[in-house]
MARRO-159842 format. One record per residue (C-alpha): residue in one letter; chain; x negated, y, z negated. Coordinates in Angstrom, 1 decimal. Layout:
% residues N
> resn,chain,u,v,w
> A,A,X,Y,Z
...
//
This chain:
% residues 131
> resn,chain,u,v,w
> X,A,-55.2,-28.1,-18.3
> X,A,-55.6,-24.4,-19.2
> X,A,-52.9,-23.0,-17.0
> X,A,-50.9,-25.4,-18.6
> X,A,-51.2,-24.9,-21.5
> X,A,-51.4,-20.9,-21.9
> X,A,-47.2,-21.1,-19.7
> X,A,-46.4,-23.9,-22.4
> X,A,-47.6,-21.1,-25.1
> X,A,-45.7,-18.6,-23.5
> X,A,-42.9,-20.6,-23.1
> X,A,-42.6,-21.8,-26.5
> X,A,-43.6,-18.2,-28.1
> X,A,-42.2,-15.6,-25.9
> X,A,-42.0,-13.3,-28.8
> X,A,-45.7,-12.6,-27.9
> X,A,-45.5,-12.4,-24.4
> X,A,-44.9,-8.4,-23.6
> X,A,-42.7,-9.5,-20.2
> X,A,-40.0,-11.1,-22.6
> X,A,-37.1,-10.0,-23.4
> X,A,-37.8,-11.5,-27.1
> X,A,-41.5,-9.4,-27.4
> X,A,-42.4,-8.4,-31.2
> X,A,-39.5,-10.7,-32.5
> X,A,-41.1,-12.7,-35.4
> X,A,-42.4,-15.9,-34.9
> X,A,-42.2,-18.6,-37.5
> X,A,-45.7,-19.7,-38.8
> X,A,-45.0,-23.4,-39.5
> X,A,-43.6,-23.5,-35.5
> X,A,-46.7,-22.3,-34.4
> X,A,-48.9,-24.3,-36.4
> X,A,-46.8,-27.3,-35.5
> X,A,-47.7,-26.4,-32.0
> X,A,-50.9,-25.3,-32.3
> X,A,-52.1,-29.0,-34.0
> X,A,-50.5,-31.2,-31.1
> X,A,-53.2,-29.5,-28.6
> X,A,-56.2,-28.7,-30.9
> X,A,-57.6,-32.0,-29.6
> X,A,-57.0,-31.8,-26.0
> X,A,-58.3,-28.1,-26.2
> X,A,-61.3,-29.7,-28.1
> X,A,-62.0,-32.4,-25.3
> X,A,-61.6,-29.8,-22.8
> X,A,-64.7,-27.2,-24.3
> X,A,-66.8,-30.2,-24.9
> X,A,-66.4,-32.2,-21.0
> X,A,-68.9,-30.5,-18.9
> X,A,-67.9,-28.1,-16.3
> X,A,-66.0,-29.7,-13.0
> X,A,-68.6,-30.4,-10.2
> X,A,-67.0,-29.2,-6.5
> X,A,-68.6,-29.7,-3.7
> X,A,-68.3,-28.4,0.1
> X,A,-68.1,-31.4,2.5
> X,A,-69.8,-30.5,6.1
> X,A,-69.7,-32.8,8.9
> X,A,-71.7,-31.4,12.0
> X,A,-71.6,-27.8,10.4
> X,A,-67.9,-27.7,9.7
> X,A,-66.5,-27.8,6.7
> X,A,-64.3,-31.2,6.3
> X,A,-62.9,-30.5,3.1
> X,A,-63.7,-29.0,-0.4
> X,A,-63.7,-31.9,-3.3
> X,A,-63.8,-31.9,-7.0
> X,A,-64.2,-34.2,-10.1
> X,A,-62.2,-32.5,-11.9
> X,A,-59.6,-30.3,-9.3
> X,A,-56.9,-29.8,-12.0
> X,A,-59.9,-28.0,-14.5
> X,A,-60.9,-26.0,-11.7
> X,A,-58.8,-22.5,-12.2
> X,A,-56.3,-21.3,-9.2
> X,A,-58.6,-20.0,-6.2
> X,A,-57.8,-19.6,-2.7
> X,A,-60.9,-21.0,-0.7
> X,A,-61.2,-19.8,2.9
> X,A,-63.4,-21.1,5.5
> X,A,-64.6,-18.3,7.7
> X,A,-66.4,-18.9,10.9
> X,A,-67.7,-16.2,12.9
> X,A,-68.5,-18.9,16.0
> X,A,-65.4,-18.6,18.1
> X,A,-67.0,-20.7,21.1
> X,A,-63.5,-22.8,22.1
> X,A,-61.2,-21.9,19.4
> X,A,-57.8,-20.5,21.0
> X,A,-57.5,-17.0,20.2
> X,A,-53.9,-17.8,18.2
> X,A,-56.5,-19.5,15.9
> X,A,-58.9,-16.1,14.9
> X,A,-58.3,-13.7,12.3
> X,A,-60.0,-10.6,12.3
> X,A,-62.2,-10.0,9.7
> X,A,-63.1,-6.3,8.3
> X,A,-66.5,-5.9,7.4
> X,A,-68.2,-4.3,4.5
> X,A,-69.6,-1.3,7.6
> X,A,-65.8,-0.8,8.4
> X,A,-66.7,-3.0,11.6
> X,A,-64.0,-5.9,12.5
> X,A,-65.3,-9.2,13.5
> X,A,-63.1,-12.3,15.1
> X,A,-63.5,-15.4,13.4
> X,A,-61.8,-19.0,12.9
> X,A,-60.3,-18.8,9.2
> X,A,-58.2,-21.3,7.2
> X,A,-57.4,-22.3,3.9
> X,A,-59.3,-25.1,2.3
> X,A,-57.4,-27.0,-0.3
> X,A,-58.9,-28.7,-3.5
> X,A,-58.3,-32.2,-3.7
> X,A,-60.0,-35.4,-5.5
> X,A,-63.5,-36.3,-5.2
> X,A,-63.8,-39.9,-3.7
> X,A,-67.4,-39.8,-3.7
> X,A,-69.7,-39.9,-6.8
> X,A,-70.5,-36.3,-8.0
> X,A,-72.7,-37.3,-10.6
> X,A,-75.0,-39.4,-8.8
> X,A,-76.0,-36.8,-6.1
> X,A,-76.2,-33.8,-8.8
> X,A,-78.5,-36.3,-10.5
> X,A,-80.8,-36.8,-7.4
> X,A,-80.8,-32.5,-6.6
> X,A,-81.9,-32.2,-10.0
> X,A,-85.1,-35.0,-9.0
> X,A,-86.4,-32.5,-6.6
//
């Protein structure tokens, strides 16, 4: 919703927005007001729902998939899995991987996307927070 919402903003006010060419032209104040009160209550909704929940599915120690409650709150991010055990994967399938001692490892590497949760997110947060 936010990302939404801040290009719809810039879109509908690109007299603020210092990339336009209509920057520091004046804005009406009964537009913006008009605009402003049709998403006061989805911006309320939005500060008072609790943070998404993600969580990082393994199976057998690899990562299946990354899953969320909420994936369209969650902000852009670029999730890469990074494993430095290279036993069997084909070498068109490592990346090297620079390390903080200016070393270079090999590892397997991909891109995890964020998709729905189809499990219950809730009830297993609820049972961590038992222990």
């Amino acid at each position: 919703m936010e990302r939404e919402l801040l290009l719809e903003i810039i879109e509908t006010f690109p007299q603020a927005d210092p990339a336009s060419e209509f920057y520091n032209e004046e804005i009406n104040g009964c537009e913006a007001v008009n605009f402003l009160s049709q998403f006061i209550p989805q911006i309320r909704e939005y500060l008072d729902s609790p943070p998404p929940k993600v969580a990082v599915i393994l199976d057998g120690g690899l990562v299946q998939c990354l899953t969320s409650d909420r994936p369209n709150d969650v902000q852009p991010i670029t999730f890469m899995v990074i494993d430095y055990d290279t036993d069997g994967a084909p070498s068109e399938e490592t990346v090297k991987v620079p390390q903080g001692d200016g070393d270079v490892s090999e590892a397997f590497a991909r891109v995890e996307e964020l998709g729905q949760a189809e499990i219950d997110l809730d009830a297993v947060l609820e049972q961590l927070k038992e222990e």
